[in-house]
Structure formats: C-alpha cells, structure tokens
C-alpha positions in Angstrom: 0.0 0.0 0.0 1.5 3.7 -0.8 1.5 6.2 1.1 -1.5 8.2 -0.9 -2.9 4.8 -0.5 -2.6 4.9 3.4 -3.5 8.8 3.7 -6.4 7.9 1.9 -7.9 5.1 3.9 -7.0 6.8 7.1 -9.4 9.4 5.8 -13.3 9.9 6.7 -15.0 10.2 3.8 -18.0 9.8 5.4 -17.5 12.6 7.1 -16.9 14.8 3.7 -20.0 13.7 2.6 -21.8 14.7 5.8 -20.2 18.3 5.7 -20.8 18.6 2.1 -24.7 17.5 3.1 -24.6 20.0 5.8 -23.4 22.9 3.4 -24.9 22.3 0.8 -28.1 24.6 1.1 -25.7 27.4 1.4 -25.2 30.0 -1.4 -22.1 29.8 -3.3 -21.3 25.7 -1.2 -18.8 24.9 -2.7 -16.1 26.5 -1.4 -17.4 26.7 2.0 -17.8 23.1 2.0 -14.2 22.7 1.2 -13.1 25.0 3.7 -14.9 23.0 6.3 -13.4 20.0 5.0 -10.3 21.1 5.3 -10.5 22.7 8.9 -12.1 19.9 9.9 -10.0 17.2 8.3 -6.7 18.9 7.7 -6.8 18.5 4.0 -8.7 18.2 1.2 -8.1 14.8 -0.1 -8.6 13.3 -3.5 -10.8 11.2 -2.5 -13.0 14.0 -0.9 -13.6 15.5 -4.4 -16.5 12.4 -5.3 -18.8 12.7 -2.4 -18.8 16.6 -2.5 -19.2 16.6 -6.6 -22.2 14.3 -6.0 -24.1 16.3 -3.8 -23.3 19.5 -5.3 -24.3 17.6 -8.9 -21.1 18.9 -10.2 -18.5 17.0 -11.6 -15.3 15.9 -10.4 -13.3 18.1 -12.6 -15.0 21.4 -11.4 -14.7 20.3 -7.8 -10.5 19.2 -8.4 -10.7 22.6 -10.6 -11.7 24.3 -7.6 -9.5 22.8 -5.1 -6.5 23.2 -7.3 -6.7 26.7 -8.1 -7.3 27.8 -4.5 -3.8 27.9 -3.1 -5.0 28.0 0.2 -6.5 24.3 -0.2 -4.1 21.6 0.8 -4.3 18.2 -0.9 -2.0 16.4 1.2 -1.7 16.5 5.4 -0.2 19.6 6.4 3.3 19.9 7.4 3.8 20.1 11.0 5.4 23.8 10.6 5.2 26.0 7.5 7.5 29.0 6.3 5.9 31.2 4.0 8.5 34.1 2.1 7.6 36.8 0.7 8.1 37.6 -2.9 6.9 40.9 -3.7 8.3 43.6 -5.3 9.4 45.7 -2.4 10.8 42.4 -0.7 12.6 41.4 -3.7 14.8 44.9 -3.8 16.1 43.9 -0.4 17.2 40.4 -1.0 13.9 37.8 -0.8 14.8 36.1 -3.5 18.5 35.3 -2.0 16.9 34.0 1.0 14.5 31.6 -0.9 16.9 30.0 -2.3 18.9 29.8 1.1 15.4 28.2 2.3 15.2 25.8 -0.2 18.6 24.4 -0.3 19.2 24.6 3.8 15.4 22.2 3.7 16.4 20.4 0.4 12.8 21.5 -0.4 11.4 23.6 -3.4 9.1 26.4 -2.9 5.9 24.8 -2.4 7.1 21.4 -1.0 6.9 19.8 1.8 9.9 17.8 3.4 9.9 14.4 3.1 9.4 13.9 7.1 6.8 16.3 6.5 8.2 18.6 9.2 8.2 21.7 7.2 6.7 23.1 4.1 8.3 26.3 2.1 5.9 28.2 0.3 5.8 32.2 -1.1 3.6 34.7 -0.9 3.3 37.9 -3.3 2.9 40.3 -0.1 2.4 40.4 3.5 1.8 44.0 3.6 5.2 44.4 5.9 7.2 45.6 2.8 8.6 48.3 5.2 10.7 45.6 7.1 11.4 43.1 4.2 12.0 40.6 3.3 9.7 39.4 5.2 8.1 35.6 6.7 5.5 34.2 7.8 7.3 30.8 9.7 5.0 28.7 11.9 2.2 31.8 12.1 4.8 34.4 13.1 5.6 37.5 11.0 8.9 37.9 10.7 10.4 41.0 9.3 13.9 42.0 8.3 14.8 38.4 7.5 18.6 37.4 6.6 19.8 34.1 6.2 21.2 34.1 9.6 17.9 34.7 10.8 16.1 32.3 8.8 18.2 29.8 9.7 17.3 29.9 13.3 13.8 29.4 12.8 14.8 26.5 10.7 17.1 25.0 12.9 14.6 22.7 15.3 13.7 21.3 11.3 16.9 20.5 10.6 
C-alpha cells in the first residue's frame, strides 16, 4: 500500500459527505464546504472530491478545478510547521529572492514542497503588507520581518 494509498484510507469520507450534506443549502457551497473540509480534516483529499461533486451535482473536474486553483486548499496533510516568504516587489529589492533559495537548499525542499518527514513546508507569498521591514516571513504563524539568512536559519534550525 502507498502512502497516498494509506493517507487515503485513514481518511473519513463519510464525514466529507456529511459536511458537504450540511453545506450544501448554502449559497455559493462549494467553497465553504471545502473549507470545512479542510479545517475539519486537515486537507482536502482526492478522494474528498466524489462525495462533495455528487451532492453539489457537479463534476469531479469542477470540484479538483476548484481545489487546485485555490492555493490556500491543501491536498495532502499539512506539514507540521510552514514558512511562508515573501516575494513581492518591495521584498525582492532587499534580498527575498536570495533567501528563498537559502530556504530551499538549507530544507532540500522547493518552494511549495513539503519535506519528506513532513516537518516543514516552504511556500511564497506575493505580499504580507510588511514591505517596510522586508524581506519578510510568515514561519510557523509568526511575521517575521527583516529576515537574513542568519535569521532564517534559526527558525529553521529545530527542522533540521
């Protein structure tokens, strides 16, 4: 069995079905019912994407469509602490992108990847609205501001 395989079976459809039941008298469900699914659950799961396409009457493909154009939805269990680096314009002049590749080769991670241990995600954002103290982070919840590899790399430490 693979680990998709495993995720999968570990996960309560049943439940999906019931939130998707539960939301589905809403205007607009579909997104709301993926949220709940998500905060609920953890993560949206593939095989979440039948039961809520069948009681939306939507197909698969405009549920996945949803789902993967949504950053914000997670497919996959979330990482148990994420670092999110800003890559707007004001953080770029000051060094962001020097520090995302610092991120990604001191977590052997690409932006948007999750270790393999699945300790720590790296993802970017396109502004954090702190472009006075860039570059800037958001690791484990925290803004971080004035960020330098040094920095980073005590936050990343305990990942290491």
């Amino acid at each position: 069995m693979t680990a998709s395989t495993e995720q999968s079976s570990a996960y309560d459809v049943g439940r999906v079905r019931d939130l998707a039941e539960e939301g589905a008298h809403a205007r607009g469900p579909l997104l709301e019912i993926l949220h709940s699914v998500q905060q609920e659950l953890g993560y949206v799961d593939d095989t979440a994407i039948a039961p809520i396409a069948d009681v939306l009457n939507l197909s698969r493909a405009e549920v996945l469509g949803v789902v993967s154009f949504y950053r914000d939805f997670r497919r996959q269990p979330p990482a148990q602490a994420t670092i999110r680096l800003c890559r707007g314009e004001a953080c770029q002049s000051v060094g962001a992108e020097g520090l995302v590749a610092h991120a990604c080769e001191r977590l052997g991670v690409g932006v948007g990847e999750s270790s393999e241990d699945g300790r720590v995600s790296l993802d970017q954002v396109f502004c954090l609205g702190n472009c006075a103290l860039g570059p800037s982070g958001v690791i484990d919840g925290r803004l971080v501001g004035r960020l330098d590899e040094a920095t980073l790399d005590e936050f990343l430490a305990p990942y290491l």
